[in-house]
C-alpha positions as CSV (number, residue, x, y, z in Angstrom):
1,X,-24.9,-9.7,35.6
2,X,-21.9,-7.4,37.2
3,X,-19.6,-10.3,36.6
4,X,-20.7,-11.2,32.8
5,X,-20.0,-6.7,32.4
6,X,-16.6,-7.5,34.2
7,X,-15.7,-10.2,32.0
8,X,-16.3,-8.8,28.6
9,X,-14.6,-5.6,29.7
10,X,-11.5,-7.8,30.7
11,X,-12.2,-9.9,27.2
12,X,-11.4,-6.5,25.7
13,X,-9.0,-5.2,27.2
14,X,-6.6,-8.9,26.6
15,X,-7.9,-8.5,23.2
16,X,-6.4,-4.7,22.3
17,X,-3.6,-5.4,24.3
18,X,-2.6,-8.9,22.5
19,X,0.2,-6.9,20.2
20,X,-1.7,-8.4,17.6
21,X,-0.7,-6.6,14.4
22,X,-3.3,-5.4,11.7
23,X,-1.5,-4.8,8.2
24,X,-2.9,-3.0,5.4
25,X,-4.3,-5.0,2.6
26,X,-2.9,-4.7,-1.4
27,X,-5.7,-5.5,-3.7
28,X,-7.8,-7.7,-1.3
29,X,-4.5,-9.7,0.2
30,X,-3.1,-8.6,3.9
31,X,0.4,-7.4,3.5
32,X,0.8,-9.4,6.8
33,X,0.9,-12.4,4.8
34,X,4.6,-14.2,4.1
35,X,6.2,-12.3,1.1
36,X,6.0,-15.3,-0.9
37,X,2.8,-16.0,-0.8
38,X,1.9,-12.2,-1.7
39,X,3.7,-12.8,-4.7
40,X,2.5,-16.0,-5.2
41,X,-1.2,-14.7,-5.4
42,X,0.1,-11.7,-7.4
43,X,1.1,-14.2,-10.0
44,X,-2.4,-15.7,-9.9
45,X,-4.0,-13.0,-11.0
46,X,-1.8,-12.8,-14.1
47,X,1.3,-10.6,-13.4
48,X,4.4,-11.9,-14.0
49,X,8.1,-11.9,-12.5
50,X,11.1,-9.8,-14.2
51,X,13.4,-11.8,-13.0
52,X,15.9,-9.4,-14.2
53,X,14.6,-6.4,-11.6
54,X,14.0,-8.9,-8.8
55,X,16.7,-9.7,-6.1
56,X,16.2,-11.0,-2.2
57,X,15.0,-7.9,-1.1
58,X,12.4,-6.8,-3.9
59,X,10.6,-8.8,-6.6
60,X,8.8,-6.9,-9.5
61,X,6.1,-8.0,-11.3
62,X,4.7,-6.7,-14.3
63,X,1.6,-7.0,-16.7
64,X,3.6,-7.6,-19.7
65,X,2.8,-4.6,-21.7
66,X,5.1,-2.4,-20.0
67,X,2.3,0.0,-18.6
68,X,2.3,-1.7,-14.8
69,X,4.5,-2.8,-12.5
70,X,4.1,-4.1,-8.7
71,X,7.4,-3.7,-6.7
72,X,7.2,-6.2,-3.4
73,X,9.7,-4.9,-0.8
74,X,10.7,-7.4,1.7
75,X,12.9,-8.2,4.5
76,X,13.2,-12.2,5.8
77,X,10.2,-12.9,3.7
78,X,8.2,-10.1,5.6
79,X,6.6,-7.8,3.7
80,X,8.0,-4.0,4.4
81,X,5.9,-1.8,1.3
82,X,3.9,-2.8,-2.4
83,X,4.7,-0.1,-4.7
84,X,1.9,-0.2,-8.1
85,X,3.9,2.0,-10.6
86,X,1.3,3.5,-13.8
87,X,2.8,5.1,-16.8
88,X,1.1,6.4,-19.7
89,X,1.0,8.1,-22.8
90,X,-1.0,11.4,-22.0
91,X,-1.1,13.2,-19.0
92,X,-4.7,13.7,-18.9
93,X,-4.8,9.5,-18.6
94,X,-2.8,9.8,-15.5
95,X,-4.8,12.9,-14.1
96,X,-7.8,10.5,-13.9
97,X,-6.1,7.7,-12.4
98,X,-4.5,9.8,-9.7
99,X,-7.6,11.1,-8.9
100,X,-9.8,7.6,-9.0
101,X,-7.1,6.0,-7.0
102,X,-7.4,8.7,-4.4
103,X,-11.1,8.8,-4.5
104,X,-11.9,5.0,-4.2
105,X,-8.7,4.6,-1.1
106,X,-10.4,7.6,0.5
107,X,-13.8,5.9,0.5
108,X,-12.6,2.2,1.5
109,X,-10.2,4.0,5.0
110,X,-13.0,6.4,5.0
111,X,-10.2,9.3,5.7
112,X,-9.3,12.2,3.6
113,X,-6.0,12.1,2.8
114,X,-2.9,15.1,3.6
115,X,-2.4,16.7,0.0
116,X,0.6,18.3,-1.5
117,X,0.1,20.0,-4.9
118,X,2.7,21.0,-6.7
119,X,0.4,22.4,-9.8
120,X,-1.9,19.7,-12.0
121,X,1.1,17.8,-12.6
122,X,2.4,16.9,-9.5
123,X,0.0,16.1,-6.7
124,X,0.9,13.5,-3.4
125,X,-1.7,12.5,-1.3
126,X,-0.7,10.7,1.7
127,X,-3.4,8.6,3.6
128,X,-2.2,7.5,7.5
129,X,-3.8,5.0,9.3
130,X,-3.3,3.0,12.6
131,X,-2.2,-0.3,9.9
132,X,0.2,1.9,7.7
133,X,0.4,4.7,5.6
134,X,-0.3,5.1,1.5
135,X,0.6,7.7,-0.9
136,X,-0.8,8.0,-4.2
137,X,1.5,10.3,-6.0
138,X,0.7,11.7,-9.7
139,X,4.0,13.1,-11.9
140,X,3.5,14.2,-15.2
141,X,7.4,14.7,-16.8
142,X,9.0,13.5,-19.8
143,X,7.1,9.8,-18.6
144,X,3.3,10.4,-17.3
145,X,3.1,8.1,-14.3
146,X,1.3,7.6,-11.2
147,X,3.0,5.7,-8.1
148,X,0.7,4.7,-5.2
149,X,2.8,2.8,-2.4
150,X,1.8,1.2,0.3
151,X,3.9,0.7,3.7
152,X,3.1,-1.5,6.8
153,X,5.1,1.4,8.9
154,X,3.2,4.1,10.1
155,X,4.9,7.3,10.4
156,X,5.0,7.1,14.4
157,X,7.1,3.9,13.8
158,X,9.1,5.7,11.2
159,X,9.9,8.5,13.9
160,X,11.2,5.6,16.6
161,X,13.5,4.1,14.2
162,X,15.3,7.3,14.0
């Protein structure tokens, strides 16, 4: 019995200390996967490319009516961030979404998220995890929009960069 204990406890330890990566998923897809594929799948589900705003190191895709837009950032076919731009007509349409973006993110990483807020028109939350880190960010100007990103970096790795 000691030596079936001993082994699971070595099983786990070679597990956690495999370096194997977890990546945030987008939408139900790991940002782990190849860029191409991301986008591939992206297109799938009925956004397409602007060919005009993509280049090696980002590809946009849109809905068509002008209202959403998915930025892929990438680096050798690796995925780096997904940016999911919202604009609307009325800021209390963007209030809303802000708010059930933030709600249903807090409730799938079961965190609350760090909040700045900068008055009902401007509000950031920022939600950190062990995978990455995602900001949902509301800002009502002359263009209502909300901007939730997501980055495979977390802000420890950020700091080591520099």
């Amino acid at each position: 019995m000691k030596k079936l204990v001993i082994a699971a406890v070595a099983t786990a330890v070679m597990t956690a200390c495999s370096g194997e990566r977890e990546y945030l998923n987008y939408e139900g897809l790991s940002m782990g996967m190849s860029a191409k594929a991301f986008v591939d799948s992206l297109k799938v589900r009925g956004l397409q490319l602007d060919t005009a705003a993509t280049d090696e190191t980002m590809t946009v895709l849109n809905n068509g009516n002008g209202n959403f837009m998915v930025t892929v950032a990438q680096k050798n076919d690796t995925i780096i961030a997904v940016q999911e731009d919202y604009t609307a007509t009325y800021n209390d349409s963007t209030r809303e979404l802000w708010q059930q973006k933030r709600d249903a993110l807090a409730e799938e990483l079961g965190v609350m998220p760090g909040a700045n807020l900068h008055g009902e028109d401007h509000k950031e939350a920022l939600f950190e995890t062990s995978k990455g880190c995602i900001s949902v960010i509301l800002l009502n100007r002359s263009y209502p929009s909300v901007t939730i990103k997501y980055e495979n970096e977390t802000r420890e790795e950020k700091r080591e960069k520099k």
